[in-house]
C-alpha atoms as an extended CHARMM CRD file, in Angstrom:
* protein
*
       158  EXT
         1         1  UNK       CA           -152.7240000000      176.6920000000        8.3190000000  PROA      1               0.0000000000
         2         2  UNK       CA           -149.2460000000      177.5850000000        9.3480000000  PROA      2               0.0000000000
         3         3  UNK       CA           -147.7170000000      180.3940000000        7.8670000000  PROA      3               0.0000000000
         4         4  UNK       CA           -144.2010000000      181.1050000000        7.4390000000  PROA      4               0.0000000000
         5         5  UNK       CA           -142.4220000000      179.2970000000       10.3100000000  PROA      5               0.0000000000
         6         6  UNK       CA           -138.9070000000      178.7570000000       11.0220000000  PROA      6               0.0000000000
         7         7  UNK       CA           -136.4210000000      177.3850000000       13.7510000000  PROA      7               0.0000000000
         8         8  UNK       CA           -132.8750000000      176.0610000000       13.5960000000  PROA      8               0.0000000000
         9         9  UNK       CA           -133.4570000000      173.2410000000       11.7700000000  PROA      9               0.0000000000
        10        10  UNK       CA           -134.9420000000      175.4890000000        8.5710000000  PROA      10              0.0000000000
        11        11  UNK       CA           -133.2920000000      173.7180000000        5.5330000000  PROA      11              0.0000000000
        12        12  UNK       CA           -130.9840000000      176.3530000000        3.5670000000  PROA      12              0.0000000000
        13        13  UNK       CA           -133.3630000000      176.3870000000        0.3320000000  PROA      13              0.0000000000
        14        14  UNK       CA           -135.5200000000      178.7700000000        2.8730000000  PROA      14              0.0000000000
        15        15  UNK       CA           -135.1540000000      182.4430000000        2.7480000000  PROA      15              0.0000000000
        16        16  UNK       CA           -134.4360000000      182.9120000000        6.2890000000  PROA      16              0.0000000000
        17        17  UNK       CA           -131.8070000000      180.1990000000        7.0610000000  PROA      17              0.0000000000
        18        18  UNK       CA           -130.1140000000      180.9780000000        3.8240000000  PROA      18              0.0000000000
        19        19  UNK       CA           -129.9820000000      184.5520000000        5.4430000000  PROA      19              0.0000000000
        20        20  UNK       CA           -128.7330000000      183.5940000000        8.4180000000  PROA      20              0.0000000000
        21        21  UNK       CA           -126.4940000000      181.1200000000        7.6450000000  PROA      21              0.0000000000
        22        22  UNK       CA           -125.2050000000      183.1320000000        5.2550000000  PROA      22              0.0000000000
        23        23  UNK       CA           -124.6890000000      185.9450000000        7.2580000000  PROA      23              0.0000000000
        24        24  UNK       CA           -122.9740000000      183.5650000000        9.8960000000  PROA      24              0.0000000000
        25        25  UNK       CA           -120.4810000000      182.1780000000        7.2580000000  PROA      25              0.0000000000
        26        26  UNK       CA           -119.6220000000      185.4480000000        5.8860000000  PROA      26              0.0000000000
        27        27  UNK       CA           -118.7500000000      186.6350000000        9.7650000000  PROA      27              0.0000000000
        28        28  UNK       CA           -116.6190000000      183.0390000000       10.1880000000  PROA      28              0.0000000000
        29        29  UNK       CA           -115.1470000000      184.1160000000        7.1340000000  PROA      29              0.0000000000
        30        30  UNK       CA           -115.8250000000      181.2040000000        5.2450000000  PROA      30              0.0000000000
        31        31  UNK       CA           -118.1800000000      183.3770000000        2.3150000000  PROA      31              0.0000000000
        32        32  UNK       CA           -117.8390000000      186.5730000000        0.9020000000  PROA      32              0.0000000000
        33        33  UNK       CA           -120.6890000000      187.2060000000       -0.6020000000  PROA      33              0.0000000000
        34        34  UNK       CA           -124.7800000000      186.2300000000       -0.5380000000  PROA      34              0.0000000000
        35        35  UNK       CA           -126.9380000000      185.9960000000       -4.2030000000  PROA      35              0.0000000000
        36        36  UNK       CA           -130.3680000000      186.8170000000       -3.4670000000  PROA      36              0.0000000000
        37        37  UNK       CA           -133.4170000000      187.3960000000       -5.8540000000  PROA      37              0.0000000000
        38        38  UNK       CA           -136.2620000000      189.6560000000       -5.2030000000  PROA      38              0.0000000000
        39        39  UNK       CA           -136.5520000000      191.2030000000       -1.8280000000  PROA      39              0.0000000000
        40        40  UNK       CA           -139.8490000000      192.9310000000       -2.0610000000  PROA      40              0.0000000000
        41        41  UNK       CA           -142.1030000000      190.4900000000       -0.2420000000  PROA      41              0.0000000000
        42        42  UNK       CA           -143.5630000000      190.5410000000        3.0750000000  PROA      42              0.0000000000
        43        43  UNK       CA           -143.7830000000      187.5580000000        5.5710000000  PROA      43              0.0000000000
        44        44  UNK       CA           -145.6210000000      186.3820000000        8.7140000000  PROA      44              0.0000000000
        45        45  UNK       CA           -142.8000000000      184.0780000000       10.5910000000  PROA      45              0.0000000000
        46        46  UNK       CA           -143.1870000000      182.4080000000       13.8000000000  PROA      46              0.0000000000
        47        47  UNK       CA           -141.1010000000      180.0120000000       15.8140000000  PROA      47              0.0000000000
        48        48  UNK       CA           -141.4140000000      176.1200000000       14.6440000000  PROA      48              0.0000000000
        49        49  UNK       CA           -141.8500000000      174.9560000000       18.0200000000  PROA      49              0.0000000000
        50        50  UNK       CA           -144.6440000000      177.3100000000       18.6380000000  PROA      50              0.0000000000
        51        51  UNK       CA           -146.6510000000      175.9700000000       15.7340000000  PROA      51              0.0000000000
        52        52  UNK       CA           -146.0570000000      172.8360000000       17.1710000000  PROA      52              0.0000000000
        53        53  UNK       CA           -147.6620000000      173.3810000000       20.1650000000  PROA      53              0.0000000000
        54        54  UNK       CA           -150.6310000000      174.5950000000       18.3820000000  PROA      54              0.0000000000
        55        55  UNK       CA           -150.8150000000      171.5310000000       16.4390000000  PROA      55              0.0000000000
        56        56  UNK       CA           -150.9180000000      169.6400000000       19.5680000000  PROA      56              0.0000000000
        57        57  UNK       CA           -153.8900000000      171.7140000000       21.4060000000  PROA      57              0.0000000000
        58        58  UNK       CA           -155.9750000000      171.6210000000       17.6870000000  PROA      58              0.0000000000
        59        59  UNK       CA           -155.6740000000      167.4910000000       18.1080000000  PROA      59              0.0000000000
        60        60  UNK       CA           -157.0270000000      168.0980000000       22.0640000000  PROA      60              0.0000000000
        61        61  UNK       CA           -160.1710000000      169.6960000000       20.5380000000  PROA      61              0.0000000000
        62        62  UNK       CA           -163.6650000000      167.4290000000       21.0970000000  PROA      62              0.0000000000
        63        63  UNK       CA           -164.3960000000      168.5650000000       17.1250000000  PROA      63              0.0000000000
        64        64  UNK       CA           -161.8390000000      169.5470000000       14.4750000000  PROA      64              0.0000000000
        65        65  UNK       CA           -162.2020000000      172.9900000000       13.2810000000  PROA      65              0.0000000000
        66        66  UNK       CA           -159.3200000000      175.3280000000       10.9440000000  PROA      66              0.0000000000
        67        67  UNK       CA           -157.3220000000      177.2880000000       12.2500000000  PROA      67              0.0000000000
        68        68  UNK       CA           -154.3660000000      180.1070000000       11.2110000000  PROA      68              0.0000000000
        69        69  UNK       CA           -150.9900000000      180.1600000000       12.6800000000  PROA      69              0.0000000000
        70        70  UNK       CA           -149.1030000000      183.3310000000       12.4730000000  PROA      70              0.0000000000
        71        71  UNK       CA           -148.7370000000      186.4520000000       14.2390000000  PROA      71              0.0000000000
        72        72  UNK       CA           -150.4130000000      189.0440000000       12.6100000000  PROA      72              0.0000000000
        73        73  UNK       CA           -147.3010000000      191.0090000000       11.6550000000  PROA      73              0.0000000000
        74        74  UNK       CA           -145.1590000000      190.3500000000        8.2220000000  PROA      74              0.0000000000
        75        75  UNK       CA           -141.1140000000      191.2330000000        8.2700000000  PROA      75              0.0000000000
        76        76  UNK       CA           -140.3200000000      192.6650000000        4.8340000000  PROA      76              0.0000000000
        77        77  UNK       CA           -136.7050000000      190.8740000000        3.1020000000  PROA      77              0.0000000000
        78        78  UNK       CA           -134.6540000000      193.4700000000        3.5820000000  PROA      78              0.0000000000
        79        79  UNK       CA           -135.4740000000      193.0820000000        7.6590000000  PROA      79              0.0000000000
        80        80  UNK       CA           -134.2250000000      189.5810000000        8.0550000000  PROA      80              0.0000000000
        81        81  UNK       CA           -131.4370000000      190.8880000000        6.2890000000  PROA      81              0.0000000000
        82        82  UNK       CA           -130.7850000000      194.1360000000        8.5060000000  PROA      82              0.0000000000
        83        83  UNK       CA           -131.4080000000      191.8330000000       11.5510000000  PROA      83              0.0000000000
        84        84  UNK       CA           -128.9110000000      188.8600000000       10.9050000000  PROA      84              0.0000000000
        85        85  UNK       CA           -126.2560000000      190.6370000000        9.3930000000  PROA      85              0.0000000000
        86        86  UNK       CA           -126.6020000000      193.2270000000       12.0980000000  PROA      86              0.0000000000
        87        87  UNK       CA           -126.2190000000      190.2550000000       14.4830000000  PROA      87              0.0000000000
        88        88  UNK       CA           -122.9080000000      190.3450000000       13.3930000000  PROA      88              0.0000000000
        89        89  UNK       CA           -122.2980000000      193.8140000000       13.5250000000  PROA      89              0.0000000000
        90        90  UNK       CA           -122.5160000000      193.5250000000        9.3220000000  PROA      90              0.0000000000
        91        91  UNK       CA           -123.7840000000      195.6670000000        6.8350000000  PROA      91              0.0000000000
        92        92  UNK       CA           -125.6490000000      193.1890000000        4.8650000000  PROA      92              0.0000000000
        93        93  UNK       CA           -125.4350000000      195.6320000000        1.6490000000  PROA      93              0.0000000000
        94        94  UNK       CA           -122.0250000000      195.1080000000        1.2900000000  PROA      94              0.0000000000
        95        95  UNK       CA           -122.4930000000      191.0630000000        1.0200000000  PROA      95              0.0000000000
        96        96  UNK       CA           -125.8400000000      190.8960000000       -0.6000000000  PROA      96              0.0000000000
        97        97  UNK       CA           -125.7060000000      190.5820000000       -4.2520000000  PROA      97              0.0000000000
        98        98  UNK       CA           -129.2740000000      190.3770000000       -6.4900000000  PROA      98              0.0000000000
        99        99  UNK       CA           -129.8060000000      187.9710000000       -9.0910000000  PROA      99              0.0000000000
       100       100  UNK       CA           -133.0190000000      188.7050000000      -11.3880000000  PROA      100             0.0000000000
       101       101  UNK       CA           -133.0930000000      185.3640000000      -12.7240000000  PROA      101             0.0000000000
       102       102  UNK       CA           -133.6310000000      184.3700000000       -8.9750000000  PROA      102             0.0000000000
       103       103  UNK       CA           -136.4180000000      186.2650000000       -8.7500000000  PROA      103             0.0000000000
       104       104  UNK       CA           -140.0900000000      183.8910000000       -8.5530000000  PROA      104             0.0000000000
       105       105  UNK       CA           -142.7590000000      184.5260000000      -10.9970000000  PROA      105             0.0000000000
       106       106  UNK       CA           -145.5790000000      184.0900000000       -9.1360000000  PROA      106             0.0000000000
       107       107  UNK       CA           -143.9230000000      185.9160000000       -5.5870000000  PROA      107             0.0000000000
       108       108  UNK       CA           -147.1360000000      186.6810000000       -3.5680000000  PROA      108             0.0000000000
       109       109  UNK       CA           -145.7220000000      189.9060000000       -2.3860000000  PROA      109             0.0000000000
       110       110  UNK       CA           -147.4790000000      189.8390000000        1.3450000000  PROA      110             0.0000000000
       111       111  UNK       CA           -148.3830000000      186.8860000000        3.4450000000  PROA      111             0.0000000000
       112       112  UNK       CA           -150.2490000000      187.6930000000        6.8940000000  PROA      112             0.0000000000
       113       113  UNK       CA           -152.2970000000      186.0570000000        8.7560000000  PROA      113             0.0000000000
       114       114  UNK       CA           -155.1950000000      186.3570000000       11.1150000000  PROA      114             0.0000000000
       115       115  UNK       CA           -154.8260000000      183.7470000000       14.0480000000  PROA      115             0.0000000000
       116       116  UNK       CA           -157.5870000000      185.1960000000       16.8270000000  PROA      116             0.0000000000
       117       117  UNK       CA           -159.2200000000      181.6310000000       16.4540000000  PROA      117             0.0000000000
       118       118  UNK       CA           -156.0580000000      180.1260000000       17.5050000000  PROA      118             0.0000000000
       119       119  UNK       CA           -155.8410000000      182.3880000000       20.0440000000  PROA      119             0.0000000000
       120       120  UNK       CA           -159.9570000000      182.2370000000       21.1960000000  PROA      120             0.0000000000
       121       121  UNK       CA           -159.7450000000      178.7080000000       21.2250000000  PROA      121             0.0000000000
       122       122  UNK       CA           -156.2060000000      177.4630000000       21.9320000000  PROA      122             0.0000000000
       123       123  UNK       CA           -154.2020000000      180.0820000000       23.3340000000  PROA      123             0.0000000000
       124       124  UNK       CA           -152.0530000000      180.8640000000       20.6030000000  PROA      124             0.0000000000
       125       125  UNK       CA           -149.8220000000      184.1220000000       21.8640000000  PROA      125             0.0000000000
       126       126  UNK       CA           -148.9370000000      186.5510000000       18.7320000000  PROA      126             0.0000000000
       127       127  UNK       CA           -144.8380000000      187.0450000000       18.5360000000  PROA      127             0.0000000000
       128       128  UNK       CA           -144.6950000000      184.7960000000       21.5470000000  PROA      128             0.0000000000
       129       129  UNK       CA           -140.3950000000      185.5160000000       20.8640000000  PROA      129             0.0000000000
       130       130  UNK       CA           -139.6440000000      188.5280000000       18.9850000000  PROA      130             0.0000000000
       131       131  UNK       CA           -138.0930000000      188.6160000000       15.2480000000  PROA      131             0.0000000000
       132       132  UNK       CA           -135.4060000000      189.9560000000       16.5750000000  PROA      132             0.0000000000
       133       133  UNK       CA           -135.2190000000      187.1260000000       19.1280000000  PROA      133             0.0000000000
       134       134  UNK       CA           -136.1130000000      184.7390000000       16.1000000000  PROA      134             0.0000000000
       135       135  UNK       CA           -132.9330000000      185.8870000000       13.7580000000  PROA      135             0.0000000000
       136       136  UNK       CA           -130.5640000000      186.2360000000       17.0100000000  PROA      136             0.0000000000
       137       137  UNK       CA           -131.3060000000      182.4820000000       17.7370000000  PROA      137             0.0000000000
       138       138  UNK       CA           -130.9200000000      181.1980000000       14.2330000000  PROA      138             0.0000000000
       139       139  UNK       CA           -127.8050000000      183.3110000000       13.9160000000  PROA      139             0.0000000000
       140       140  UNK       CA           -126.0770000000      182.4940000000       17.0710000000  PROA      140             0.0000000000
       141       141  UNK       CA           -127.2150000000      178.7700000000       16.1340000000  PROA      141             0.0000000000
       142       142  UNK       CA           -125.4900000000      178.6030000000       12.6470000000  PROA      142             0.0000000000
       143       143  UNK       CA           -122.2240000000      181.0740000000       13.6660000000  PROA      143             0.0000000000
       144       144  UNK       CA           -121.5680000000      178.3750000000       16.3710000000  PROA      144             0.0000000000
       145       145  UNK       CA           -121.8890000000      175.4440000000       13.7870000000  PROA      145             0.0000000000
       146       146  UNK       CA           -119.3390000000      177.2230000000       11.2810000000  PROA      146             0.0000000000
       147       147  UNK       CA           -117.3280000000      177.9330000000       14.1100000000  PROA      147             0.0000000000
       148       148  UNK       CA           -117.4870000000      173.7810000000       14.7970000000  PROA      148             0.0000000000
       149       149  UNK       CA           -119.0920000000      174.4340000000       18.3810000000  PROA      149             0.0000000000
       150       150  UNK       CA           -122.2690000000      172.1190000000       18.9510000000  PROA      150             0.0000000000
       151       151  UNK       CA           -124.4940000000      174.5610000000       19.7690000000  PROA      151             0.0000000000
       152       152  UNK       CA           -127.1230000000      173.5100000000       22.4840000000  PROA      152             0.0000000000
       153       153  UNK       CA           -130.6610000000      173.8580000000       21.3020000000  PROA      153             0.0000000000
       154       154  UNK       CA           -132.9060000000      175.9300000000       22.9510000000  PROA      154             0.0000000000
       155       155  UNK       CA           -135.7470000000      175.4960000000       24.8780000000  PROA      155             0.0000000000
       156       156  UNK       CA           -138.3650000000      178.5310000000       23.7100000000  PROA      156             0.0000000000
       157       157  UNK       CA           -140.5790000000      177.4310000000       26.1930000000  PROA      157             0.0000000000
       158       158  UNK       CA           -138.7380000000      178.0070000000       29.7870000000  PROA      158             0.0000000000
């Protein structure tokens, strides 16, 4: 089970690339303005590539056995928010405009998971990159892409 996990390659129908892509095309210039539903929720996120990894080791096991992915720690909305816009030196309640009929019915309000399994058996390392780290990357990532630089993807494992 992987929770919440996220690189550069998110799709924008994701909270946390619509966040910072967002956040990115507002400092461009190219948006004015973010709609948002409900904020109150809680989620484990981890790095794509890192879940990937962990994939790969559960394969290398002699018997298959379940395992969590996550880091133990869950970033409320308003921090991916307060980290990406911040990225750009943004006040993100300026741009950020909620929409109840946004909000999901059935929002589970806190994900987290336990992953000392993972860890036990396959090395898994908790917040292996910061979610500071995490935004920064995204956001640099999508402000270089609405400022029609290629950005050069980057290896989180150097």
């Amino acid at each position: 089970i992987l929770f919440n996990h996220s690189n550069i390659y998110r799709g924008n129908e994701f909270y946390v690339r619509r966040v910072t892509s967002s956040a990115a095309r507002i400092a461009a210039g190219k948006d004015s303005s973010l709609v948002l539903g409900n904020l109150n929720f809680y989620r484990d996120e981890h790095w794509s590539d890192f879940g990937c990894e962990m994939m790969w080791k559960m394969l290398q096991q002699d018997a298959p056995k379940d395992y969590v992915i996550a880091n133990g720690v869950a970033w409320h909305g308003e921090q991916y928010l307060d980290e990406a816009f911040g990225y750009f030196n943004l006040n993100w309640k300026k741009y950020v405009k909620i929409d109840k009929a946004r909000f999901r019915p059935n929002e589970v309000v806190k994900l987290i998971g336990d992953s000392s399994a993972a860890q036990k058996d396959l090395g898994w390392i908790p917040e292996r990159i910061s979610f500071r780290r995490h935004i920064e990357m995204m956001c640099d990532w999508d402000f270089k892409l609405e400022s029609g630089q290629k950005p050069e993807r980057i290896d989180v494992f150097i």
